[in-house]
N, C-alpha and C positions, 0 to 999 in steps of 0.2 A: 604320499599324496603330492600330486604337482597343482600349479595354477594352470586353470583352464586356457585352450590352445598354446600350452608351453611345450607342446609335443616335439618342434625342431630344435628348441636352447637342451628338451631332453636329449634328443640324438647326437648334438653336438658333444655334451657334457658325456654322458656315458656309454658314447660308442668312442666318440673323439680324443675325450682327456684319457677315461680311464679303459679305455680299450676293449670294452665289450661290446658282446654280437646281443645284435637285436633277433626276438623270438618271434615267430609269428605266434600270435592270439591261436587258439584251438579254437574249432570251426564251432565248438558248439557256444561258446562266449564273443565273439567277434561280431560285433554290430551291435550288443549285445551291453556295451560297458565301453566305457573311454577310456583304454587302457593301453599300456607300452610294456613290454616285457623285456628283460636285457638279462642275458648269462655271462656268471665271469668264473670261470672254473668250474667248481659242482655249486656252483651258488646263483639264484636265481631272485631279481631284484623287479617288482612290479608295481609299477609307477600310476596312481590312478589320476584323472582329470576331471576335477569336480567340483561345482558349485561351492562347496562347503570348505574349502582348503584353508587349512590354518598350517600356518609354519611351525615346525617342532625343535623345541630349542636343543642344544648339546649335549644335554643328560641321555637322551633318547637318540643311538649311533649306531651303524654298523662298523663293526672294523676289521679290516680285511690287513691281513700280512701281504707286504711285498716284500720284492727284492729290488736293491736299487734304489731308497727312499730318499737318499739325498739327490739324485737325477733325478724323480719323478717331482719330490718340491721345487728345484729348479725350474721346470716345463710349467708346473703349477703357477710358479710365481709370473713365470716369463709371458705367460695367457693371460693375467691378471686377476684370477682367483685369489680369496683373501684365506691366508694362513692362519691356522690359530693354533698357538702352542697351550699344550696345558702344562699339569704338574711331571716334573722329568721322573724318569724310570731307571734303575740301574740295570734293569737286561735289555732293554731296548730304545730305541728311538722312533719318535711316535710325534705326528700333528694332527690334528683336524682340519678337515673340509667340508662346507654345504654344497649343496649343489644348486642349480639355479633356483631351487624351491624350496631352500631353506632345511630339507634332509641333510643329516651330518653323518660325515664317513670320518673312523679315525684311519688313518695310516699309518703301519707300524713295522718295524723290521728289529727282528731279534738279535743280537750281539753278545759277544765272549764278554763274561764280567770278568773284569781284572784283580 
């Protein structure tokens, strides 16, 4: 769920930051629903704009593996997005981000344990 007319901070945020392509609505839902659709690999992320919007706290995430996490926090931080570390992992390295609507994505990149 986004806040209502937040349809361009969505374009910025998830086409800009994390680099997905935006989908067009299917013709039979389009007009239809106030909705954004964005592909990031086989993964498909759809964002609704609605009256009723409650922001969802960090229990409740998607987390998507990159490569390059410590570049992408960099870019992150350098935008002014707020980072949130949780509890450390010993296979990976991993933060949290919301997006302008308070959905949280963790970001994570897997590593050799030593």
């Amino acid at each position: 769920m986004a806040q209502p007319g937040g349809h361009q901070e969505a374009r910025d945020f998830y086409i800009g930051v994390l680099d997905m392509e935006e989908i067009p609505l299917p013709k039979e839902i389009a007009g239809q629903f106030d909705l954004l659709w964005f592909r990031f690999l086989d993964m498909m992320i759809h964002l609704s704009f609605s009256d009723d919007y409650i922001p969802v706290p960090v229990g409740r995430h998607i987390c998507l593996e990159v490569s390059g996490l410590l570049k992408l926090r960099t870019r992150l931080e350098a935008a002014g997005f707020k980072i949130e570390d949780q509890v450390k992992l010993a296979d990976r390295d991993r933060f949290f981000i919301p997006d302008p609507f308070g959905n949280y994505f963790e970001l994570m990149e897997f590593h050799a344990l030593e």
